[in-house]
Every structure is written in C-alpha cells, then in structure tokens.
C-alpha positions in Angstrom: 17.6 38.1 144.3 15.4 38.3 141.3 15.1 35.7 138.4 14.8 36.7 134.6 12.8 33.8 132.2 13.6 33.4 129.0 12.0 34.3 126.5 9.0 35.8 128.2 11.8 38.6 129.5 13.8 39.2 126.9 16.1 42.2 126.7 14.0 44.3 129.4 16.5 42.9 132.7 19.7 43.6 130.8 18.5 47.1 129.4 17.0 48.2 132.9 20.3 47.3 134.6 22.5 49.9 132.0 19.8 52.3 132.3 20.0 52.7 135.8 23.3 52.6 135.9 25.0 55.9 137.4 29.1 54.7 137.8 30.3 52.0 136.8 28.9 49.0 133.7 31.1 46.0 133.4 29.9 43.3 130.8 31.7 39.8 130.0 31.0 38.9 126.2 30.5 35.5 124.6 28.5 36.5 121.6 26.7 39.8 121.2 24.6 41.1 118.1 21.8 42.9 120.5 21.7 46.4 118.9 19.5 48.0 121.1 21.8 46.8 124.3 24.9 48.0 122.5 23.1 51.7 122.1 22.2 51.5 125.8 26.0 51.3 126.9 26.6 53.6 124.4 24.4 55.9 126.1 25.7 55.4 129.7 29.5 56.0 128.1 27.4 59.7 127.1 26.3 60.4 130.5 29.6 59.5 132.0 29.4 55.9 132.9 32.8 54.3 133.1 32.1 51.1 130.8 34.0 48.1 130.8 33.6 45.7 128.2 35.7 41.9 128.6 34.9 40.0 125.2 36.0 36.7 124.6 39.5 36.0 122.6 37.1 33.5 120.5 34.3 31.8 120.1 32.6 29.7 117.4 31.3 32.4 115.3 34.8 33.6 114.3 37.4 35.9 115.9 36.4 38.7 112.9 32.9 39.1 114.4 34.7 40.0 117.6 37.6 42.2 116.5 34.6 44.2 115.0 32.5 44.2 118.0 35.4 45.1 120.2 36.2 48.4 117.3 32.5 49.6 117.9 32.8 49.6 121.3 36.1 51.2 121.6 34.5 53.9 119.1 31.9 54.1 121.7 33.8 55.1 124.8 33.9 51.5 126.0 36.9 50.5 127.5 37.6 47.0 125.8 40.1 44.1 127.4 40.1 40.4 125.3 40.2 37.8 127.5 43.9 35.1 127.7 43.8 32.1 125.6 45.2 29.7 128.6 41.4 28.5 128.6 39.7 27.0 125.9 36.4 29.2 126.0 35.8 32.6 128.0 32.0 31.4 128.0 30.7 33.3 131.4 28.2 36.0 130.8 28.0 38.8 133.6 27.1 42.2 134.1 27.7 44.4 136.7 26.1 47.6 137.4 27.7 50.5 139.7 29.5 47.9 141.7 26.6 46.5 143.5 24.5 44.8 141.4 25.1 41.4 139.7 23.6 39.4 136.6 24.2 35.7 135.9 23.3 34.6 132.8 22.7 31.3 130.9 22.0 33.5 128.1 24.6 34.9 125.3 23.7 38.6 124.5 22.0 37.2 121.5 18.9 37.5 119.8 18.4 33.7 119.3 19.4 33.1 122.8 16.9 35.5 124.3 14.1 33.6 122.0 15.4 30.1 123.6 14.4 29.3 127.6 17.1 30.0 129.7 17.6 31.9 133.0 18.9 34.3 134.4 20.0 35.4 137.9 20.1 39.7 139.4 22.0 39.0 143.1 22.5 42.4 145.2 24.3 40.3 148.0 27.7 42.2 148.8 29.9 39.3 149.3 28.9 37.2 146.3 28.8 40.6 144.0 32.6 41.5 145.4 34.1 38.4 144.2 32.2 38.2 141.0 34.2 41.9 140.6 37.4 40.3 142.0 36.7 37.9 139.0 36.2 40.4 136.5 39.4 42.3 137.3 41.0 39.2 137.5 40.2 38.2 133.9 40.7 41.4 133.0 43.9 41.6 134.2 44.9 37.7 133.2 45.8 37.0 136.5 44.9 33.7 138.7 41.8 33.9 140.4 41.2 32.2 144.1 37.5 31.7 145.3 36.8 33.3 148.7 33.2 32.0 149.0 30.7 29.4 148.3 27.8 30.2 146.5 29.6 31.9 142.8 30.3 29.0 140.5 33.6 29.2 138.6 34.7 26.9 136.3 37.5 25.9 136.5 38.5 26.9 139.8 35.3 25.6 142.1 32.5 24.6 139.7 33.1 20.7 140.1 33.2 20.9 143.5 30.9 23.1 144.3 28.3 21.1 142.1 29.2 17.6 142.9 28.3 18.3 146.0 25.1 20.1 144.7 23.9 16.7 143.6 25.3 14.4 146.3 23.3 16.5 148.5 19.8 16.0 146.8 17.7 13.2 149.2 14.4 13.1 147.1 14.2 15.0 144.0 16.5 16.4 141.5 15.6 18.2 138.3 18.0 19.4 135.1 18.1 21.6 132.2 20.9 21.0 130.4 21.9 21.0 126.8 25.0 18.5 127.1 24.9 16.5 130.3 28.1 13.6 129.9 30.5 14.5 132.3 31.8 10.4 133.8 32.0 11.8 137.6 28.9 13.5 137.6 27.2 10.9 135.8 28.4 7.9 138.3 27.0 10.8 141.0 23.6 11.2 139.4 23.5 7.2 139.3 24.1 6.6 142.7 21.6 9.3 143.6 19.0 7.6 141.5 19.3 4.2 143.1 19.4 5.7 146.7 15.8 6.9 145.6 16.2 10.4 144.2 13.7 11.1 141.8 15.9 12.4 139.1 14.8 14.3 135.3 16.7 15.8 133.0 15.4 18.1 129.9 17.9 18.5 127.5 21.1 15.4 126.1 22.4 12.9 128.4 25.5 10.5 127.2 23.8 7.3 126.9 25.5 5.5 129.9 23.4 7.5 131.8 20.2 7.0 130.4 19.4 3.7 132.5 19.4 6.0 135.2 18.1 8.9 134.9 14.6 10.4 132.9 16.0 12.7 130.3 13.5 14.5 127.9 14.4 17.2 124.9 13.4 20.5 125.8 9.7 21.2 124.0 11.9 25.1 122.9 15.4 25.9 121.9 17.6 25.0 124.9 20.7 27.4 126.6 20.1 27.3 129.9 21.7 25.3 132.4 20.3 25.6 135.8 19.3 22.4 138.5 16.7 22.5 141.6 17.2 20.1 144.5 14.6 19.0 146.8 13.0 21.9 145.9 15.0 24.1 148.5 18.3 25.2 146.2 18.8 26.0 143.0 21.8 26.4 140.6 21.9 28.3 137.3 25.1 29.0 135.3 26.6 28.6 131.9 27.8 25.5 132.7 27.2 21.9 131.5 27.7 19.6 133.6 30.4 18.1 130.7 33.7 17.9 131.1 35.5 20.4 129.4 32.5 23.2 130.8 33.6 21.8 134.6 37.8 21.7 133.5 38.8 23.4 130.9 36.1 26.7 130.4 35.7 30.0 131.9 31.9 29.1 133.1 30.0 31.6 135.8 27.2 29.8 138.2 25.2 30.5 141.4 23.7 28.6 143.9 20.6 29.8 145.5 18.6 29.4 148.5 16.0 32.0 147.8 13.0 30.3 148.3 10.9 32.4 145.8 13.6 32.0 143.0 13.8 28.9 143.7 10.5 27.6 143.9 10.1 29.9 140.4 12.3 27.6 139.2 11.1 24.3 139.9 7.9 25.7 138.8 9.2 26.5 135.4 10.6 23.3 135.2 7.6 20.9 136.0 5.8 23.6 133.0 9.1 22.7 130.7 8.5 19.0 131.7 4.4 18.9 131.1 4.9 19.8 127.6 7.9 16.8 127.2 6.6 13.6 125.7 7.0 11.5 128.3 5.7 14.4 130.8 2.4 14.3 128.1 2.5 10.4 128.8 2.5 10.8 132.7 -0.2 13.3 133.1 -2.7 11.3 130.8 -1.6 7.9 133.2 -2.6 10.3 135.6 -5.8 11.4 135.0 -6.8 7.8 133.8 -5.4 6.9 137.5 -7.7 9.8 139.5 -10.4 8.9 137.2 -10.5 5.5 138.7 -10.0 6.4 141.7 -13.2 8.6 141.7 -15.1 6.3 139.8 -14.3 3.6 142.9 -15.4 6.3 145.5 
C-alpha cells in the first residue's frame, strides 16, 4: 500500500497510475476540471486502453458542468455511465488501473482539492481491489451492491458499521481530520471513548455537543480529507464524514489500514497538521516552558 499527501503530491499519483496503464482505466467522478488528467485518459483511449468513466448524476456545481464533461469524454473514446439518483450524492472517488491496482481518494479530481491536505490511498491487495471492481460494475450497472469483506468502506452499505467499530476499538489515542464531524451515534461513541481515557483530537468542525468532549482544532490549510488513526496501529481514510447523511444516505468510498508505514505516515502527518493548530502552538510552548523547568531543577 502506498499513501499520496496532499498538496505536496499533487497530480503525479493519479497521472502515473493512467500512464502505466496497459488494459483497463476505470475512474468514479465527483468533480473534475484537471486538464492535464483528462489528456492522460485521452491518451490511454489512443493506445487502446478500454476507459471507463462513472460520473456523478449531480453535484453542487451544476448538472451542466457534468453533461459537458461526460460529451468530452465520450468524444474521447471514453466509455461514460451517470450514476442512479436513488442516493443523494455519488461522492466516492476511485480509480482503477488494469484491474489490479486501486486508488482511494479524499480528493475530488480538482485543482483546488489537490492544493488543500487530503489523502489518498494506492492498495494492490487482490481481495480488497476485486470488490472495489464489483462496486464499480455495480454502480455502473445500478444494481445493489453486497460487501464481501472488511477492510473497503462503503457508505451506505458498511461504512457505519465498519467505523463505529473503528472508534469503539481505540484504547488510548484517537486522532481526526474531518471537515463536518456531527453524526449523534458517533458522537455519543467518541464521548464515551473520551471518558474511558482515550486521548481524542479532531482537526477540522465538530457539532457543538461534542465539543465538551473531544479537542477539535481548524485545519492550519484548506480541509477535504477525511481519514482517522487509532492507537497508532490502524488507519482509515475515505470520503466520508463521519455525518449523517455521508454514513446513510451517500455513495462514500473508505479503507481501513493496517500498514504500519502508511499508517504511522499518517499519524505523522497529523501531529505536523496539529503543531501548526492554535491550541497545538499553545501545548508545545507549555511544553518547553515545562522541560525547561525540568532542566533548570536538574
């Protein structure tokens, strides 16, 4: 498994990944206005790529932005397929190269979303790729979709589950990004974490019943990730909030890790988010004023 930072990656993961494709490039759409990403599936459609394109049947930008998205790409060779309306957002964001290779994203195909922090996930383990395709086609084809494994994050079908017991899990730390964190269930979760001793902090919004119990800072850049580390040994990132209607009532694509390098990258990343926070500015000078009495004692 490999993890992609934003911004410091930028477009370099998602460009790679059509380049090298040789078969197959299938690509869920939120929003999408990266030019030079557009011209590298164009290019794979020239050297005989099958291309797949699912783009959503709306978002907040207008459905004209992506009726004219979805004509370029059909001028390209792209074979396109809207997504059903029975959900209130299509908001994954996958691609998935030559069958084998998958990428989660936090990230819209966006230029201002590539400019923000968020993450990003490349997973090459068969079983976990495999039903992110039997999603795809799935979607593609408007048909139900089951989950078969643990591990792929789908909202609505798993995701509450799957991270309610993320959180119930944690025994002495648990850290957030997230943009919109105000979902009742999880919050009563996060409290009762908190008072069994779990160190819990959140960068991004928390609804206001929850900030008794948990440390919630705004992200010091433009947040669109959502992505968690617990005790430092798993890791979730994902498109979804932990919110309501991104749990119920969205198409929202997560995974949960294990991988010790991601995730320590991770809670790396986070503790360098959380530095630059106010209250993360307050504890470090407590703590040097703390280590400076501590030397000045010895």
């Amino acid at each position: 498994m490999e993890l992609i930072v934003q911004p410091a990656d930028g477009t370099k993961p998602i460009l790679a990944a059509i380049e090298q494709a040789r078969e197959t490039v299938d690509i869920v759409i939120f929003r999408f206005d990266l030019k030079p990403v557009e011209k590298a599936l164009e290019a794979a459609v020239k050297r005989g790529v099958a291309v797949r394109a699912l783009i959503a049947h709306t978002n907040s930008g207008g459905d004209k932005r992506l009726r004219q998205l979805e004509l370029r790409m059909l001028d390209a060779g792209v074979t396109v397929t809207r997504t059903a309306d029975d959900l209130t957002r299509y908001h994954g964001k996958l691609l998935l190269v030559d069958r084998s290779e998958l990428h989660v994203y936090g990230f819209n195909f966006t230029g201002l979303d590539v400019k923000s922090r968020s993450l990003g996930v490349i997973v090459r383990d068969r079983r976990v790729v495999n039903e992110a395709l039997r999603l795809f086609e799935s979607d593609v084809l408007r048909q139900e979709f089951e989950p078969e494994i643990e591990g792929l994050v789908v909202s609505p079908e798993n995701a509450r589950e799957q991270l309610a017991t993320f959180i119930k899990r944690s025994k002495k730390t648990l850290v957030i990004w997230d943009p919109k964190l105000s979902d009742p269930q999880m919050i009563r979760l996060l409290a009762q974490r908190a008072k069994a001793g779990v160190d819990i902090r959140v960068i991004g919004k928390v609804a206001k019943r929850a900030a008794g119990s948990l440390r919630a800072q705004k992200s010091p850049l433009r947040l669109h990730v959502r992505a968690a580390v617990r005790d430092g040994n798993e890791a979730f990132v994902g498109s979804q909030s932990l919110r309501a209607l991104e749990l119920d009532g969205r198409r929202e694509v997560g995974i949960l890790t294990k991988d010790p390098k991601v995730v320590k990258r991770i809670a790396e990343l986070f503790e360098a988010d959380w530095a630059k926070t106010e209250l993360g500015q307050k504890e470090h000078k407590v703590g040097e004023k703390e280590l400076a009495l501590t030397e000045a004692a010895s």
